[in-house]
C-alpha positions in Angstrom: 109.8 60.8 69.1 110.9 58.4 72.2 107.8 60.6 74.7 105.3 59.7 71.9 105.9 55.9 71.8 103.8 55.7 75.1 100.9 57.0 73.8 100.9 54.7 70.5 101.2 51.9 72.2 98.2 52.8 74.6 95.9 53.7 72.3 96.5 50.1 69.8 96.0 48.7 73.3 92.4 49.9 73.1 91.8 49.7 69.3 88.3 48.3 68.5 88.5 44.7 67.4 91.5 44.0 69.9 88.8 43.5 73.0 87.5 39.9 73.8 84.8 38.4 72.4 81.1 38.1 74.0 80.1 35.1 75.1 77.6 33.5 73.2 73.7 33.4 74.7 73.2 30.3 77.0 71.2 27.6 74.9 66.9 27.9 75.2 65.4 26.5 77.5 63.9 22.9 76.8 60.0 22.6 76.5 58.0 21.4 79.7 57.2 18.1 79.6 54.2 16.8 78.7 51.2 16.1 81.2 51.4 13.1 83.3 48.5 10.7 82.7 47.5 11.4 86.8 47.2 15.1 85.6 45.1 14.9 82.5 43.0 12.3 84.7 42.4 15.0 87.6 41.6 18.1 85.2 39.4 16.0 83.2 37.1 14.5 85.9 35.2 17.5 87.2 33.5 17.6 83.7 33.1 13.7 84.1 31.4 14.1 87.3 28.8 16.9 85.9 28.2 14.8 82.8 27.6 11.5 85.2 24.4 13.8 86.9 21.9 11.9 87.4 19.4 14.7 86.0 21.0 13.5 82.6 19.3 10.3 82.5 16.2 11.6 80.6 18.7 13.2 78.0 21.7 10.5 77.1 22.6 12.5 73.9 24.3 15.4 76.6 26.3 12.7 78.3 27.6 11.1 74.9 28.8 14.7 72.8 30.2 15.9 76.5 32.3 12.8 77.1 33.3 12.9 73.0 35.0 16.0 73.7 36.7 14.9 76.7 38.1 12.2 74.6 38.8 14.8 71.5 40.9 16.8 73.7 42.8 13.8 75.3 43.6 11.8 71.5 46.2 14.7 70.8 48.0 14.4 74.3 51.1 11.8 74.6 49.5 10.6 77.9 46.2 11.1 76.6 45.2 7.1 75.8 46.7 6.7 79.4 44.4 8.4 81.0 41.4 8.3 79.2 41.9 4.2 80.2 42.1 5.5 84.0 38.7 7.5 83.6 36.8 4.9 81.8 38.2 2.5 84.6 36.8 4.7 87.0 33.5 5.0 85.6 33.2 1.5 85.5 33.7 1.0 88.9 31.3 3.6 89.8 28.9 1.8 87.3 29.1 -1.4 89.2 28.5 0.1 92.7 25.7 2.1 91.4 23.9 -1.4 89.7 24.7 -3.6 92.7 23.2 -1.1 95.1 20.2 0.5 93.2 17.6 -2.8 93.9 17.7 -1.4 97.5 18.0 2.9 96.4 16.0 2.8 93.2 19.0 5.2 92.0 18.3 3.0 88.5 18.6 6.9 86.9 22.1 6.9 88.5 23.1 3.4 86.8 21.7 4.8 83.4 23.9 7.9 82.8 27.0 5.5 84.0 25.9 2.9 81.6 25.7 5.8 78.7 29.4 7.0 79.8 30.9 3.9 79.7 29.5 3.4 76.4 31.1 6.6 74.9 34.3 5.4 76.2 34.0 1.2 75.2 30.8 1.0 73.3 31.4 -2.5 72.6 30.9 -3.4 76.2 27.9 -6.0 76.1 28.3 -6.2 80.4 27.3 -2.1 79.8 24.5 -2.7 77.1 22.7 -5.4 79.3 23.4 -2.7 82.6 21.5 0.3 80.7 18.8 -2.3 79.3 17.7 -3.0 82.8 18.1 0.4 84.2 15.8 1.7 81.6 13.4 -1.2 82.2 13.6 0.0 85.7 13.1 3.9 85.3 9.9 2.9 83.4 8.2 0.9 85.8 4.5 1.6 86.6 4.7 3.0 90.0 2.0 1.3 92.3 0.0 2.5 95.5 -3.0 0.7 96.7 -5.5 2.7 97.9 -8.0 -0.5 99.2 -9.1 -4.0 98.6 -12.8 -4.4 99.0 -14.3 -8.4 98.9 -18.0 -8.4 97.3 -19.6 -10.9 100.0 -22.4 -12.3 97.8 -19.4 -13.2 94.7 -16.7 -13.8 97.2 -14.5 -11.7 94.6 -11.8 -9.3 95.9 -11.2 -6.1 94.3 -7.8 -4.2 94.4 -7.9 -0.9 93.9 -4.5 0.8 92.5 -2.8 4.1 91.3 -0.6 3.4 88.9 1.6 6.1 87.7 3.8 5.4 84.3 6.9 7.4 84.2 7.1 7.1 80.1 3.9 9.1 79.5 4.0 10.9 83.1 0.5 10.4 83.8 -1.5 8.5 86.4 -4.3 6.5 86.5 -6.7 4.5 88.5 -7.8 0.7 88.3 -9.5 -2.4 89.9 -7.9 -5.1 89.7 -7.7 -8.8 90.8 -5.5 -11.4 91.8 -3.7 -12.9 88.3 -4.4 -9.2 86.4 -1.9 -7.7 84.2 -1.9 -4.2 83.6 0.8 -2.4 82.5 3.5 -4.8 82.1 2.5 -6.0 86.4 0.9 -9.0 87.4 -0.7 -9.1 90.7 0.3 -11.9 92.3 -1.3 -12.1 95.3 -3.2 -10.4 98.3 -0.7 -10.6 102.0 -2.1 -10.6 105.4 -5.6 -9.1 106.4 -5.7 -6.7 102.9 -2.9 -5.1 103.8 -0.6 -5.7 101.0 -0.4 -6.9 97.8 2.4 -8.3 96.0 3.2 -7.6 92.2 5.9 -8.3 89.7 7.3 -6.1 87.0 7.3 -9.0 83.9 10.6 -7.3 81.9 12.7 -7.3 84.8 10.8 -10.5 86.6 11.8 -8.5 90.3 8.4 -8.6 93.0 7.9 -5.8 94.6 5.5 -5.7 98.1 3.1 -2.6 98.1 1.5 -1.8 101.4 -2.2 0.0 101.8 -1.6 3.5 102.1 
């Protein structure tokens, strides 16, 4: 019995339940965290900039459901107020360099399709409603070329001749014309240097505008 006592004692040494126990799985991982406000700003803004086209002036409706999702998909987000503040921001100041700048560029579609994205962001911006009121004003405005002035010499009256192309309707037409005449929401003002030029104002913006002979 004393050469068996080896062998007992080896194998309740290895007995099942007499091994140590596993170590328990590590804990899962934590979630990411969230988007920074900088990183919702920068992934949103290339669908700003397409909706800001100045192409889209003639179709404001695009401009307002495009930026309404933008905003949709930013409510949900815990940085999303954050930076839907840092786009609208934005937008204002490109709004603001667009206006001051478009008297001399004419880019008044460029100040429109701002004006209409600000507005889906703060509609209740009344610096924005007078910006788009004017750059519509301005996208409409009769375009004028003089062709020639011609003074009858027995009635001492000068004639202007003019093209005047309207933007609203898209179509063109011809006219005479004289000094004090309005046509088309212009006055013509006067008649500068040897019939050269003429000079006109656009009544429902006030602004005088020089037109020289072609």
């Amino acid at each position: 019995m004393r050469k068996l006592l080896p062998i007992l004692v080896l194998a309740a040494a290895i007995m099942p339940g007499c091994s140590e126990p596993e170590p328990p799985p590590p804990p899962p991982k934590p979630p990411p965290p969230p988007p920074t406000a900088q990183e919702l700003y920068d992934e949103n803004m290339l669908a700003v900039k397409m909706l800001t086209n100045p192409v889209l002036a003639s179709d404001p409706q695009k401009i307002t459901a495009g930026l309404n999702k933008i905003k949709q998909k930013l409510a949900p987000q815990e940085n999303g107020a954050t930076a839907q503040l840092m786009i609208t921001n934005a937008l204002v100041d490109q709004l603001k360099t667009a206006h001051d700048t478009a008297p001399d560029t004419g880019q008044w579609d460029q100040v429109s399709v701002l004006c209409h994205a600000v507005l889906a962001f703060d509609p209740g911006s009344t610096k924005t409603q007078r910006y788009l009121k004017q750059a519509e004003a301005e996208r409409m405005r009769p375009r004028i070329s003089l062709t020639r002035i011609l003074e009858d010499l027995e009635t001492n009256v000068v004639n202007v001749y003019v093209e005047v192309h309207l933007p609203k309707t898209n179509t063109t037409e011809e006219l005479r014309v004289r000094v004090g005449d309005v046509f088309h929401g212009v006055r013509l003002d006067r008649i500068i240097g040897q019939n050269s030029a003429i000079e006109i104002t656009y009544l429902e913006t006030n602004r005088t505008y020089r037109i020289e002979a072609k």
